[in-house]
N, C-alpha and C positions, 0 to 999 in steps of 0.2 A: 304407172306408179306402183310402186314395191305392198309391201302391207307394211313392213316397219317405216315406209315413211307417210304415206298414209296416215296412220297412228299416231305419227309423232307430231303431226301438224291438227292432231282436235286439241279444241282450247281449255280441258280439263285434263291435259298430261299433269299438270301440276295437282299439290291437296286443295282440297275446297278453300274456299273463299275465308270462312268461317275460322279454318285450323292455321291461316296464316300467320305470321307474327305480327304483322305490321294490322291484322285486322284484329287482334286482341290488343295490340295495344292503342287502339282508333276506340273499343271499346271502356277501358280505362278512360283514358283524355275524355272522353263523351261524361260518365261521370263524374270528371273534376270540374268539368267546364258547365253543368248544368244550369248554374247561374248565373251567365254570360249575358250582361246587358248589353242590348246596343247602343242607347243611347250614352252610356256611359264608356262603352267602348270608343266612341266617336270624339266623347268630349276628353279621354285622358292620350287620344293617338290622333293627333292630327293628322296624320300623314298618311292613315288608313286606305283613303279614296286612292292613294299616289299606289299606295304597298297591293291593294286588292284590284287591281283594275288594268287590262291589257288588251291592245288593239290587232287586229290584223286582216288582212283580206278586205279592207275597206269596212270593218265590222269592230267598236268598241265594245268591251263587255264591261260591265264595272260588277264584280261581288260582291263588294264591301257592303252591303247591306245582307248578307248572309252569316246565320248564325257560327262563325268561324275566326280562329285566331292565326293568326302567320305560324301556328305549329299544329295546329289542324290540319294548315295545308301541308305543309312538311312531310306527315303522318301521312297525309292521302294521297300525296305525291310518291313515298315508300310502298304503300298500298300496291299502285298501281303498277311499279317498277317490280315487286315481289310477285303480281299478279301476270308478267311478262307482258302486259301495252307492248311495248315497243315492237318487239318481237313477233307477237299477234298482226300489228299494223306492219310490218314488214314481209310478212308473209300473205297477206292480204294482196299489199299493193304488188308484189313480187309471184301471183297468180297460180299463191298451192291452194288447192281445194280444200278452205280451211269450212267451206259448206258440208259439214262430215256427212250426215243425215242423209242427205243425196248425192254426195262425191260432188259436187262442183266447186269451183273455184267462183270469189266474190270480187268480180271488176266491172262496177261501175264505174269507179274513177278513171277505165282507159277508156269511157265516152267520151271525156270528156279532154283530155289530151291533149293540146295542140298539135297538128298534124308533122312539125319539125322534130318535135319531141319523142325519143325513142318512145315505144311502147311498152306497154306489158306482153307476158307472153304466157300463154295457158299449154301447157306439157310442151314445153317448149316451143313452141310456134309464134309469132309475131300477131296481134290482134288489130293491131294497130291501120293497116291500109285497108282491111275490110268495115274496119269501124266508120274510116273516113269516107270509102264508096260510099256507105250508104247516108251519110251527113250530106254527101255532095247530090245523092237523090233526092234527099229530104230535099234541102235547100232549091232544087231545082223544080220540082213541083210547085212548094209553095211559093216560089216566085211566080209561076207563071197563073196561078191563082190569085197571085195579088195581083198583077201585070193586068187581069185581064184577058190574058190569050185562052185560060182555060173555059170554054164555056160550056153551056147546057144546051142540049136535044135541041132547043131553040137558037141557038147562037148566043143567047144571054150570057154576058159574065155572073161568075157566081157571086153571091152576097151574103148567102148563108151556109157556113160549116156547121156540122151537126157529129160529136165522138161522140160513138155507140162502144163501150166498155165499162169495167166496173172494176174495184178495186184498186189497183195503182193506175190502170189504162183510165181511171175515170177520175179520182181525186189528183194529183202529181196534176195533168196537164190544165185542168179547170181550174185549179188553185193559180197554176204560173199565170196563165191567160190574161185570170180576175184581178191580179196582181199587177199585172205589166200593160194594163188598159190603158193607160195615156202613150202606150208606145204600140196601142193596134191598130190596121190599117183601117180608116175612116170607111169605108166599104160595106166591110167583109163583119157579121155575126156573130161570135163563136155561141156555140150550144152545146151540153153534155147532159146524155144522158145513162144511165146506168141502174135505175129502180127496173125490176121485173115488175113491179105492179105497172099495169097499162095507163095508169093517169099520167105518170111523167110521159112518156114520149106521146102519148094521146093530146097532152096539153100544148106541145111544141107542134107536133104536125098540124096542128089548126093555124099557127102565125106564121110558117113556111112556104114558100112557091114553090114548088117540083120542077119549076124550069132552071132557078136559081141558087139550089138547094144540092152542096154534096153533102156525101156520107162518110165518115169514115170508119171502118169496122176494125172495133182493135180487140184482139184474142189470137195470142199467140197459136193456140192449137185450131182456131175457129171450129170449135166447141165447146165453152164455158155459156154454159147454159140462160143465163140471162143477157148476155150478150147478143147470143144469137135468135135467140127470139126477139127483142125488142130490132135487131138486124133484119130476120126475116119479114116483121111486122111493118116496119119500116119500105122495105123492098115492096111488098102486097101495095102498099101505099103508094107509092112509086108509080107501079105500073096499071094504078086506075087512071094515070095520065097520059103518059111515056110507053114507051114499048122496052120490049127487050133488050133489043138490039142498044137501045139509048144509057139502061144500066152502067155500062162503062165510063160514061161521063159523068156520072151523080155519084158512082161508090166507089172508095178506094180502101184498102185492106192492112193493117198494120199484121203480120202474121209469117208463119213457117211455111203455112199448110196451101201449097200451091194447087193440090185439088181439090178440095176443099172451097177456095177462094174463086177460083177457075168457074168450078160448077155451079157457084151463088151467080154470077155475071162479072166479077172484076174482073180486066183485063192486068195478067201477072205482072206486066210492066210495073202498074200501080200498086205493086204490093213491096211494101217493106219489111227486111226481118228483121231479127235480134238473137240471141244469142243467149243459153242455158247457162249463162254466168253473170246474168242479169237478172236479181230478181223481180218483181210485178212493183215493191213501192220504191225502189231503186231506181226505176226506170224513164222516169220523164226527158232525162238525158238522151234517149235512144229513139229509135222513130215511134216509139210510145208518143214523143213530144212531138208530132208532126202538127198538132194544133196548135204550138205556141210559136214555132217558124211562121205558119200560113200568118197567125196572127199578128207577130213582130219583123215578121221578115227574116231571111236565113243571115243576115249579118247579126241581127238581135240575137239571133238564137245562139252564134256562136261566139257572142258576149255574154249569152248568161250559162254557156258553160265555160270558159274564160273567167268569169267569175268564180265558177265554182272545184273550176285546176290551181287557182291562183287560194283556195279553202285547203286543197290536196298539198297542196306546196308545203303549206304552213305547215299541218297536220304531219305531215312524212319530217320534218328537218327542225321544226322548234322544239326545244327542250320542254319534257312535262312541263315544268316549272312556268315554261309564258306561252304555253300550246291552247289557244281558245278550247278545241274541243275536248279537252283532254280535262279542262279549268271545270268544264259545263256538266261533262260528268260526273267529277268527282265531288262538286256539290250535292248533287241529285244522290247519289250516292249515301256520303252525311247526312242529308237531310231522310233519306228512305230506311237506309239501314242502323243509324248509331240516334238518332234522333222521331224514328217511326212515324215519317211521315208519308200516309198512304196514295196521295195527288198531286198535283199539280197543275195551276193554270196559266193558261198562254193568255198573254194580253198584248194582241199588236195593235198601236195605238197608232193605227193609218184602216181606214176602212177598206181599201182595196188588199188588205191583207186578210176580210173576213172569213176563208178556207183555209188560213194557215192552220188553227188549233185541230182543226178536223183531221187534214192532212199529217199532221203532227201525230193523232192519236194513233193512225193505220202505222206510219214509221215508227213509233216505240212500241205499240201495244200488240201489233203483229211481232215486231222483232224478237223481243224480250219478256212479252208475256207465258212464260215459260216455268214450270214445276217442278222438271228432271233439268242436270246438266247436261252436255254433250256427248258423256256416257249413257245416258237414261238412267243413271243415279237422283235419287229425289235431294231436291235443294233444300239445305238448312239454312238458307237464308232466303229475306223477300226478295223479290223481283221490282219490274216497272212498276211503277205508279201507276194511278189512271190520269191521262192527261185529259183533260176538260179547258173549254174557255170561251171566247166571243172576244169583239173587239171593245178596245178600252172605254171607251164613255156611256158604251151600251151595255156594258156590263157593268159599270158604277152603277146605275142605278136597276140591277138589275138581284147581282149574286157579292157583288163586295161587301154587304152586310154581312154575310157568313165570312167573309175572309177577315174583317176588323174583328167582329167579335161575337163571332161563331165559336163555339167546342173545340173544334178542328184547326190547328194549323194549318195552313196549307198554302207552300212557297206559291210563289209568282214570278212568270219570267215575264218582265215587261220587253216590249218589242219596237221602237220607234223610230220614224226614219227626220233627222233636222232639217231636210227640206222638203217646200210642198210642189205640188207639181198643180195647183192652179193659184186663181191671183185673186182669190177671196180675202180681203184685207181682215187680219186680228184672227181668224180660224186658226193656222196653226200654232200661233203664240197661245190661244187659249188649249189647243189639241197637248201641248207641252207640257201646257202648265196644270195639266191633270194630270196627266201620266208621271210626273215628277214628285206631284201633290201625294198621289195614291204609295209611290213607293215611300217616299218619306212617311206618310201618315202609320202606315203597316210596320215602321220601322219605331218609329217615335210612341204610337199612342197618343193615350190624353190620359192622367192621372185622376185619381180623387182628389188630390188637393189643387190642382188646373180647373176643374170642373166646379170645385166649390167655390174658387176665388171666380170663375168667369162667372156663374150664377149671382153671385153677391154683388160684382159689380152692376148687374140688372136692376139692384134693389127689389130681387127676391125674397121672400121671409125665409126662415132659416130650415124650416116645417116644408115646405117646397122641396129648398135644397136639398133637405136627406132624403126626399122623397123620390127628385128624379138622377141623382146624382149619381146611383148606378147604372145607370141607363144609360148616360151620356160619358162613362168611365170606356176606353180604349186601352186592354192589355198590352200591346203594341207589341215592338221584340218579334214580330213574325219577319220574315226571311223576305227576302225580293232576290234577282238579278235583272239587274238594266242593257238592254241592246240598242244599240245606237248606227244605226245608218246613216253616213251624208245624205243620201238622199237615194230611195227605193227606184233601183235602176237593172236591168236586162243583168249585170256585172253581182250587182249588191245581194240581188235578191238570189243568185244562183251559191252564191257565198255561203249565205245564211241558209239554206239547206243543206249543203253540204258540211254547213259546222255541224246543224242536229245527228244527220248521216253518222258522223262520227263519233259525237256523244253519243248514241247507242251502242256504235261499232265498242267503244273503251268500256261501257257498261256491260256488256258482253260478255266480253272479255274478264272482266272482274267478278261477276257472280259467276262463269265457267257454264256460259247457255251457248247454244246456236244461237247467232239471231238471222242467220239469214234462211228458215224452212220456218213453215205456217202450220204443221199437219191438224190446230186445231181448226183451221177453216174447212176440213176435208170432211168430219163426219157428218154436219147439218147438210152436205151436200148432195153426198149418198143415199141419208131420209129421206131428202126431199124427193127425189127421183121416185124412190118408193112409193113416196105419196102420192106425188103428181099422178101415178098410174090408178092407185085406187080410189083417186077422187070422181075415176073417170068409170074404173069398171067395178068397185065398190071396195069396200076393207078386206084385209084377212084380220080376220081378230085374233087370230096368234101369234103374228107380227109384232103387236102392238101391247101398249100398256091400258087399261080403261080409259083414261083422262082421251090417250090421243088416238081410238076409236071412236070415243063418242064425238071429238071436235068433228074428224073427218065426217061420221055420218052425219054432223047440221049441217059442213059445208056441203056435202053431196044435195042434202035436204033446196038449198040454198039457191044452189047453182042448176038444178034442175028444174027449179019456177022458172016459166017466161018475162026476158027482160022488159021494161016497161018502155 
């Protein structure tokens, strides 16, 4: 690739965000519109629901409870066309290295593919049949670990999978897994672990058998350092049972690094790669997800990427104007930059989606958590949000107190799938009939004069009344968006990631960030190294600041007592 075109493919060719036209005049509109009610919005435009709400991918989105007028959207729509979306997303799926940072090119979406389907091609080259060899290894494996034919040093079939990674290798695949539970094979465990502190994997090898027990080691370099220790620690574990020689039946390697993996005991057979235009939270698509194949079996798995090509489809070909992911950003958007709202929480109102908000935080707050643009010019405007959240009935009673009528605004994507996938009679009509409650209540309020007439009707004194009546008052007018699933499936749920995927890709694109390099995860990493050594052979105190000599010397102090 040239340097002029290099160049011309970072997503800050254009002026900042800020100096656009269409972003000063989103500015304007914000102050005329500051007193936009919703409930009055609601009651003078019936058609609201019809005009703010669009379906696609097996995925409804409904906005119309977001603080916005069909010329907000207009404006945000101009925005994002003045901000060049299209063109960005074009050049993405079209595999120029729009990853300026590191020169790579950003193709997740050719994991995802169907195999009939031309492919992408990265400096010209077709990705497309290597991607699918290694889907057809995936697939092949975890069959025969679900099948049964694979077994352990003992003959046993296996029962318990155990991903050893961290990062996208450990949130992406635990999230699909936990998610897609009614579709895992009756047998078979899944476990993940990814804490360096030794309690998580300390607490899992106590309920494991070593006869029935694989591993699989995901680190593309295989050497990310918590990886590979709770790996090696693991291995140690192993072989107080097992012999050496047996390693190859218990461990399998998601990785590049053939000597590396060679010389742990995985036979390279067992080793899958991927590919440096994949990055870490991108990746559950890739043999990253070899835990959610074992888990749902390789026809599942190439229905929830099917699911989420049939997300790409949309995203490449629907006009801004009825484009979900494009709809999801430019909310967040409004809501972040013309309106300063600094968070946001996920509320998936299905419990087997209790990892989504987490996974959620690693894809926006890695992506977009960003200070300079793409140039390393410092940004005059905010960035992501912080995304925060839990699942819906356990967070009513836990943090929606501050969302009704806390200080802080702060939108809410609700998340919900219309069918249930067990036959507990009245549960999900009541699971609905919260998750509807809550958006509407956020939207609605309750007035001082609603709250004085409901007290009165108590035959309250009127001393009472003014007493609690602020209390029980709901500002309302806070922002929601509603997601709607038929029903949480291999297909739906691959969908619904790949819509987020892209609202960051467009938000991106809009404040003029990378979002696909992390280099703030790199300096804690480098400390730490430092550290780890002189916890062992003591400090240099000229390394350091006071605060984090003295920590190190109690830890030293600490960790040189005899354990009990």
């Amino acid at each position: 690739m040239s340097d002029s075109s290099f160049a011309s493919s970072t997503p800050s060719a254009s002026p900042t965000a800020a100096s656009s036209v269409a972003w000063q005049a989103l500015q304007q509109h914000a102050d005329a519109t500051r007193g936009l009610q919703l409930r009055q919005a609601f009651a003078e435009h019936p058609e609201r629901f019809d005009a703010l709400s669009e379906q696609a991918a097996g995925i409804f989105l409904d906005y119309s409870k977001n603080l916005v007028t069909e010329d907000t959207m207009r404006l945000l729509f101009s925005l994002a066309r003045e901000r060049g979306v299209e063109a960005r997303r074009d050049a993405m799926f079209g595999g120029e290295r729009i990853n300026n940072t590191e020169d790579r090119a950003v193709l997740h979406a050719a994991l995802r593919a169907p195999r009939e389907v031309a492919g992408a091609t990265v400096d010209g080259r077709p990705v497309g049949a290597e991607v699918h060899a290694v889907l057809d290894r995936l697939g092949q494996c975890a069959e025969s670990i679900r099948s049964g034919a694979w077994t352990g040093y003992t003959g046993k079939a296996i029962t318990d999978v155990v991903n050893i990674g961290i990062g996208g290798s450990y949130l992406g695949p635990k999230m699909v897994c936990q998610a897609l539970r009614t579709f895992a094979h009756p047998r078979l465990s899944m476990h993940f672990v990814s804490n360096v502190d030794g309690h998580d994997l300390d607490a899992l090898l106590t309920r494991v058998n070593p006869e029935t027990t694989l591993f699989i080691i995901a680190s593309k370099t295989f050497t990310t350092q918590e990886t590979m220790m709770n790996a090696q620690s693991a291995r140690s574990w192993f072989l107080q049972h097992g012999e050496e020689k047996d390693l190859a039946k218990h461990f399998v390697a998601v990785s590049t690094n053939t000597e590396a993996v060679t010389a742990f005991g995985i036979d390279p057979a067992n080793m899958f790669g991927f590919w440096d235009w994949v990055g870490g939270r991108y990746s559950v698509w890739s043999a990253i997800g070899l835990p959610v194949a074992i888990a749902v079996g390789a026809d599942g798995f190439r229905e929830f990427l099917a699911g989420a090509h049939a997300m790409d489809e949309h995203f490449r070909a629907a006009p801004l104007e009825r484009n979900l992911p494009a709809i999801l950003a430019l909310i967040g958007i409004w809501n972040r930059n013309f309106l300063g709202m600094s968070s946001i929480s996920i509320a998936p109102y299905h419990q087997d989606l209790a990892s989504l908000p987490g996974y959620l935080q690693q894809l926006e707050m890695e992506s977009n958590g960003k200070h300079v643009d793409a140039d390393g010019k410092p940004l005059t405007v905010a960035t992501c949000p912080v995304i925060w959240g839990d699942t819906g009935t356990n967070g009513q009673h836990a943090y929606f107190q501050l969302l009704h009528q806390g200080t802080d605004v702060i939108p809410v994507d609700f998340i919900a799938s219309l069918a249930a996938a067990h036959a507990l009679p009245g549960h999900q009509e009541a699971l609905l009939a919260n998750c509807f409650a809550q958006s509407e209540a956020l939207m609605r309020g309750k007035t001082e004069d609603e709250v004085r007439a409901e007290l009165a009707g108590q035959n309250m004194s009127a001393e009472r009344i003014a007493a609690l009546a602020p209390h029980r008052t709901f500002p309302g007018n806070r922002p929601s968006t509603m997601l709607l699933l038929d029903a949480l499936t291999p297909a739906s749920l691959g969908a619904l990631i790949a819509l987020y995927e892209h609202k960051v890709f467009v938000q991106g694109v809009i404040w003029g960030v990378n979002s696909f390099d992390q280099w703030g995860v790199e300096l804690g990493k480098v400390l730490a190294k430092t550290i780890m050594n002189e916890l062992v052979a003591g400090p240099n105190t000229k390394a350091h600041d006071a605060s984090t000599n003295g920590l190190i010397a109690r830890a030293r102090a600490a960790l040189s007592q005899p354990s009990n």
